[in-house]
N, C-alpha and C positions, 0 to 999 in steps of 0.2 A: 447627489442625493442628500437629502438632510440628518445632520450629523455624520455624514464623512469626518467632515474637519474633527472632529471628538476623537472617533478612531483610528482616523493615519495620522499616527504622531507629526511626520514632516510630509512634505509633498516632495520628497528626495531621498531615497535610501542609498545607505552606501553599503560596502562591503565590511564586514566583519572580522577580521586576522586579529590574534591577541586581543588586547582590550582596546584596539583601534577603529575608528568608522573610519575607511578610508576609498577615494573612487576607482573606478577600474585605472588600472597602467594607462589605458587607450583613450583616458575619460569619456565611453563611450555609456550611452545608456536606454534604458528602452521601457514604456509606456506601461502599466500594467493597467488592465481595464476590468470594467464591471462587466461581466456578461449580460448582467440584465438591463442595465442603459448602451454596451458599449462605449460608455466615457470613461477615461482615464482618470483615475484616482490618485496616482503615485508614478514618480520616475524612479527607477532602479537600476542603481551601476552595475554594467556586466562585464562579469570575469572574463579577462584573456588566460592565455597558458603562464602568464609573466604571473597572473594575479593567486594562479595555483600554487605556482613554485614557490611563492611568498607565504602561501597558504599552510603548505606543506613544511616547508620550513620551518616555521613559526610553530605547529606542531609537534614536530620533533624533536625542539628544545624544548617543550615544556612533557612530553610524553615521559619522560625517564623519571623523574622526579612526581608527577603522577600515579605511573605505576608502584612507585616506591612506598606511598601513603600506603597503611594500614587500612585492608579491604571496609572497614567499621567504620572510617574515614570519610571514602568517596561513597558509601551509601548514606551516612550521614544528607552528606553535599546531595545527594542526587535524590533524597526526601525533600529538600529541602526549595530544589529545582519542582519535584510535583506540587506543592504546598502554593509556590510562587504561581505554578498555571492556571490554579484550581482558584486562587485569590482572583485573576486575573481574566477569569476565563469568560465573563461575559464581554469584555471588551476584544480577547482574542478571536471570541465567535464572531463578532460585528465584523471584524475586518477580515474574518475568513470566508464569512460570506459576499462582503464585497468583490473579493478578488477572486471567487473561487464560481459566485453565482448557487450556493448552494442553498435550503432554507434555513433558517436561523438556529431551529433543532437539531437538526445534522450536524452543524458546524459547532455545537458547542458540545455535544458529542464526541464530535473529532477532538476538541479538548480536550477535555475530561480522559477521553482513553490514551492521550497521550501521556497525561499527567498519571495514569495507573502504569505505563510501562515502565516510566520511572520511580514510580514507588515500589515497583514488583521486580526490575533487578537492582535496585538501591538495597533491600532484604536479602539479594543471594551476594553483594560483592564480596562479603567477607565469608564464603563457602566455598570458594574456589579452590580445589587442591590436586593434587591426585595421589594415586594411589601406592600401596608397597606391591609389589610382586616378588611371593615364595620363587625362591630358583632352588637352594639348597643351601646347607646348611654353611656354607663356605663365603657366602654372597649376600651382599644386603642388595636391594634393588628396588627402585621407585621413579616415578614418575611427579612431574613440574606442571603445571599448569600456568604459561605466561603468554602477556598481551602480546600481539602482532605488531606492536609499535604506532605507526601512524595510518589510521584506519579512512578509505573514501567512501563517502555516503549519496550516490547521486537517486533523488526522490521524487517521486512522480507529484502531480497537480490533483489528483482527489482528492486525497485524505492528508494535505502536507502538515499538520502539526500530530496527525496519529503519528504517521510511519517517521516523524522526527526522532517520538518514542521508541517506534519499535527497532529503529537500526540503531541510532544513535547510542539510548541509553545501556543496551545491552555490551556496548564497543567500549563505553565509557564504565561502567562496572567493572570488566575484566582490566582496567588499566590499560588500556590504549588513548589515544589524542585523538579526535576526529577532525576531519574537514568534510564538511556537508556542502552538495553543491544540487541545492534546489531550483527547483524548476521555474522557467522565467515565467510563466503566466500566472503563478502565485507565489512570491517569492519572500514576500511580506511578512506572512503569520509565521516563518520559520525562522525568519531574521527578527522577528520581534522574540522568538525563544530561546536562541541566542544571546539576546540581551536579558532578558530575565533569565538564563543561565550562569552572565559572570555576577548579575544580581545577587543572587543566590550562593556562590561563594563556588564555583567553577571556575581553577584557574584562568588566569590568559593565556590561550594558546589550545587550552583543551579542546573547545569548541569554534571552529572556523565554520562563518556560515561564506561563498561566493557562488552568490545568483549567478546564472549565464546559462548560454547556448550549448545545448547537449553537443554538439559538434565541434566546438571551441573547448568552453572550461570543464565539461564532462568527459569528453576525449582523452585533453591533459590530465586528469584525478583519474582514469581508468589506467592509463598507460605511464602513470609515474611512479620511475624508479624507486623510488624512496618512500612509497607505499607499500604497506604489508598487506593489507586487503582492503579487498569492494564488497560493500554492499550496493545490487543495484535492482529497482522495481522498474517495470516502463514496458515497452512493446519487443516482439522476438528481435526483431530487426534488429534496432537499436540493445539488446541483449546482448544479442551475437556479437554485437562491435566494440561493447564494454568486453565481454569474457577472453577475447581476445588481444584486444591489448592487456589486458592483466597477466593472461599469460607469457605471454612476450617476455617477461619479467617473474616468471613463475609466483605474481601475486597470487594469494589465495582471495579468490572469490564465489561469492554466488550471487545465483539470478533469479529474479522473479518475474514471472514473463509474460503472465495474463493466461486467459482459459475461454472455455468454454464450455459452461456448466451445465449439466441434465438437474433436474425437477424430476421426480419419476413418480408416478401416482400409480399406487394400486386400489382394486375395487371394495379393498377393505380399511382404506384410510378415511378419515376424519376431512371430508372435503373441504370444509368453510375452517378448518386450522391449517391444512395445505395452503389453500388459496391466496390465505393471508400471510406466511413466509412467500411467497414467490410474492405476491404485491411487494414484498420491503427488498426483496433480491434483486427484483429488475426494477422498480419504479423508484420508491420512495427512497433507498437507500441509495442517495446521492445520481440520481436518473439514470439507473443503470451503469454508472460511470464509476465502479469496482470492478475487478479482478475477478472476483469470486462472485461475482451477479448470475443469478439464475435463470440465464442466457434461453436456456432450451427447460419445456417442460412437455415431459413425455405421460401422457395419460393412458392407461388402459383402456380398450377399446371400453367395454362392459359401462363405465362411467364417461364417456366422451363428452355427448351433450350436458350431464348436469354439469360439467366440470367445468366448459366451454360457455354455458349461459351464464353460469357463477362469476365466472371472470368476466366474461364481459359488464355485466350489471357493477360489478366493483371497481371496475378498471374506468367505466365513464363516471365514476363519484371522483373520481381524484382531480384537485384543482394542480392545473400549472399558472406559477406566476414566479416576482422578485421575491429573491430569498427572505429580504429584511421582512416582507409582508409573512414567513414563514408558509408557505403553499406548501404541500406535497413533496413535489416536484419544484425545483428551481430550475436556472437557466445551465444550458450545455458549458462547458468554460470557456470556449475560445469560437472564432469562427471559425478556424480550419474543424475545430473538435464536429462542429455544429454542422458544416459540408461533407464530413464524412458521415454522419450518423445520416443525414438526410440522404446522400446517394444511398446509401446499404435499404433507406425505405423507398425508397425508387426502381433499386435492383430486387425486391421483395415483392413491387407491384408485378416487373416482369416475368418473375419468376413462380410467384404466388398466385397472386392476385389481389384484388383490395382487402388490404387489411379489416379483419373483424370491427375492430375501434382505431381511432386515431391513424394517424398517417398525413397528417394536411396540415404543412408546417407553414405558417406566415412571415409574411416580412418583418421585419424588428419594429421598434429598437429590440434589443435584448434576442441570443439565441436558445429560444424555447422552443422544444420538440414535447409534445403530446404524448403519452402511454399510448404507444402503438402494439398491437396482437397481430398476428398473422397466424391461420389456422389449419389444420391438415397439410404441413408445408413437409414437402419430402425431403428427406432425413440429407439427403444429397445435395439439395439446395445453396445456395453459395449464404443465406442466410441464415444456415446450419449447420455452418461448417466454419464460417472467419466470425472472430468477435468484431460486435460491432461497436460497444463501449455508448452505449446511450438506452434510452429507453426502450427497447423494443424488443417483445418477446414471441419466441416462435412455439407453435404446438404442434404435436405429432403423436403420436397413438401407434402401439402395440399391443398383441393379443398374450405373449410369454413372455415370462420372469426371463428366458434365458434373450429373448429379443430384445428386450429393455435394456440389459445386459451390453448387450452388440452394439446396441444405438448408440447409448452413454459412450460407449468406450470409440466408437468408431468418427474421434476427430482426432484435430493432431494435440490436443492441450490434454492435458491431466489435473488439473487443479485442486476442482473439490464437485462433488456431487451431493445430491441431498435425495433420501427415501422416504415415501411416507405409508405410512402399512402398518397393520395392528398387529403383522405376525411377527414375531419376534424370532422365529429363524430365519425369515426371508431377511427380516433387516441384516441379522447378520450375513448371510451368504451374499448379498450385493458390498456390504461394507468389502468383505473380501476380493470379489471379484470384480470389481470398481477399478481403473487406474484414475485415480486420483487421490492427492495428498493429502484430504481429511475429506471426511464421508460423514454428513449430517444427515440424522435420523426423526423425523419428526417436528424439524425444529430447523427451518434455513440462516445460516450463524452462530450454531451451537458451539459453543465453543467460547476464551476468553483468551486475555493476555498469557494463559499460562499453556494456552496447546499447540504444540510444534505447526508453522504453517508453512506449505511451499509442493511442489508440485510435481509429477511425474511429465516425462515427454518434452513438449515443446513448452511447458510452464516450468519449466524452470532446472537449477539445481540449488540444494542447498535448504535448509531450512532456516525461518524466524522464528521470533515469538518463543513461549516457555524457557525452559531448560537448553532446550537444544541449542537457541541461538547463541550461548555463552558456547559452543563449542564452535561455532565460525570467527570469533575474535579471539580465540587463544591457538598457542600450537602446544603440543605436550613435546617436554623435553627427558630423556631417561638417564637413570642414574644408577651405574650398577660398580658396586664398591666389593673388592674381593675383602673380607674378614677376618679369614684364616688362611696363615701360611700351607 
């Protein structure tokens, strides 16, 4: 594509350890491609377990002396790292969207809110404390708030310079060293953060970026010793096989594990402001290819058709094409990504029937799946039930709040749900009886860098985002001093 060469600095990336580019141990390396031509843009060295250990290593000499700066210190540095992306950020979109297939808006988005994660725990590093605890008069007693030492970051391929922010920087505030082990099919825009990290005045050693194979260099970063915690985003599967080698080692971790989200429309919501959060939930906001995408949308009987003709008249305006052109919708990321979304609209024909809109995927170059609807689909459905991670949105209809209720809650994920209703006790009584991890009201996305996110059930444990996440990179240590003889 033209102007590649502008945006991938080399046509070879290496590995990241200290202030070193160095190639995997195995000099082994692998292809990263445009979804939207399928041509290779960049060769990228992939981590072995040799490549972690060095990883880690090199982390842990520098982690002590880290920690030791003055919290006013490394928020300084980690303002300084936002400032660097936000400079930077229209050339990090370009290349985010190359590798990632998303449209050019999207991707500089993913920017942008990376660079706010780190300006928003760069303001709390030097807040960290804890607390005194009254015992009696004989006792003084209080509480430490310290880093976990050497922290593992393994991060998924939609949003890879967000969620750099959002593990990263908050690991990197409370005084831990990270080693980041991003995903090989975009492995790019977070090794280029990396580097405008020691730009910016991030020791050597603080940030380790090694690209590699969830099953190779994700594996070893789960299950090594010498790690104090995971952070990890990605499929249950692969959750399950992080949280367990972590534990092996009594590492502290959490998991973010994906969902299966309800839309729930009642007959007193604002239809065409509905319509449009679910259009950015499953379509436009990266092709459905979030976590928190607005998987399922359950409509009250009473409004079915308007809500049903609504959507489809909006859903066939939306362009798919190459991100660089900025469409809508961009390309799926990978071809396995693109094989799977396409069987789940083939198991949707068997089980459905033809989709409302879209459904009729072409041959390439480039893997682009259409805004696909599927309508009146029973709640049981295997397209109602597994995420599919692409664009395609199922509808279903209930007649009670308390069935709506049932629907939403009756998968295995807990994520996040979203309500839409003018009455303001129903909003609240779904927010409560919801299982899921944040509950948007009127508004699909509500919420910012500052609101705890993460999941009940099969989506996950652990929270990100706001406050909370500075409590999964420290451990509290107590201090209880007798005073009087």
């Amino acid at each position: 594509m033209d102007g590649t060469a502008d945006v991938v600095r080399t046509e070879e990336y290496d590995l990241l350890i200290g202030d070193e580019r160095r190639p995997a141990a195995s000099g082994e390396t692998a292809p990263v491609v445009n979804p939207a031509t399928e041509e290779s843009i960049a060769e990228v060295a992939m981590a072995t377990a040799a490549d972690v250990d060095r990883a880690v290593e090199t982390a842990g000499s520098a982690a002590e002396a880290w920690a030791s700066r003055p919290g006013e210190e490394r928020g300084r540095i980690l303002n300084r790292v936002a400032s660097a992306l936000r400079d930077d950020a229209d050339r990090l979109a370009e290349l985010l969207t190359l590798e990632n297939g998303k449209p050019l808006q999207r991707a500089k988005s993913d920017v942008l809110i990376g660079a706010r994660y780190f300006e928003y725990y760069a303001g709390y590093a030097d807040k960290i404390h804890g607390e005194s605890i009254p015992l009696s008069p004989e006792y003084t007693d209080y509480t430490i708030e310290e880093p976990l030492g050497v922290t593992g970051h393994i991060t998924p391929w939609n949003v890879p310079v967000n969620l750099v922010g959002r593990t990263v920087a908050p690991a990197l505030a409370a005084g831990n060293a990270a080693v980041l082990k991003p995903p090989e099919e975009t492995p790019l825009s977070p090794l280029e953060v990396g580097e405008l990290a020691l730009e910016a005045g991030v020791p050597p050693g603080v940030l380790n970026v090694v690209p590699g194979e969830g099953e190779e260099a994700g594996a070893a970063l789960a299950g090594h010793p010498d790690v104090g915690g995971v952070s990890f985003t990605g499929s249950v599967v692969a959750g399950k096989s992080v949280a367990k080698r972590a534990v092996e080692n009594f590492t502290h971790v959490h998991v973010e594990a994906g969902g299966k989200n309800s839309a729930i429309v009642f007959p007193d919501a604002d239809v065409e402001s509905a319509l449009e959060s679910v259009e950015l939930g499953i379509f436009t906001m990266n092709a459905g290819q979030v976590c928190s995408a607005a998987d399922r949308l359950l409509v009250h009987e009473d409004v079915r058709d308007e809500v049903v003709d609504r959507l489809a008249e909006r859903t066939r305006e939306l362009t798919v094409g190459p991100g660089m052109d900025d469409h809508d919708l961009g390309a799926i990321v990978s071809a396995d990504q693109y094989d799977r979304v396409a069987e789940y609209v083939e198991t949707g024909r068997a089980e459905v029937g033809e989709p409302l809109v879209g459904g009729d995927l072409e041959d390439g170059p480039g893997y682009f799946v259409p805004p696909t609807v599927f309508v009146d689909v029973d709640p049981d459905a295997t397209v109602a039930q597994e995420e599919i991670f692409g664009p395609v949105l199922v509808v279903s209809t209930f007649s009670e709040e308390a069935e709506a209720v049932a629907l939403a809650n009756d998968v295995e994920y807990g994520l996040v749900a979203g309500v839409f209703t003018s009455d303001l006790g129903r909003a609240h009584r779904l927010a409560r009886d919801l299982d899921a991890g944040q509950v948007y009201v009127n508004e699909w996305f509500a919420g910012g860098v500052q609101t705890p996110f993460g999941g009940y059930k099969m989506s996950g444990f652990g929270r990100e985002k706001g406050l909370d996440a500075i409590e999964e990179f420290t451990q509290t240590k107590n201090v209880g001093v007798r005073i009087e003889d």
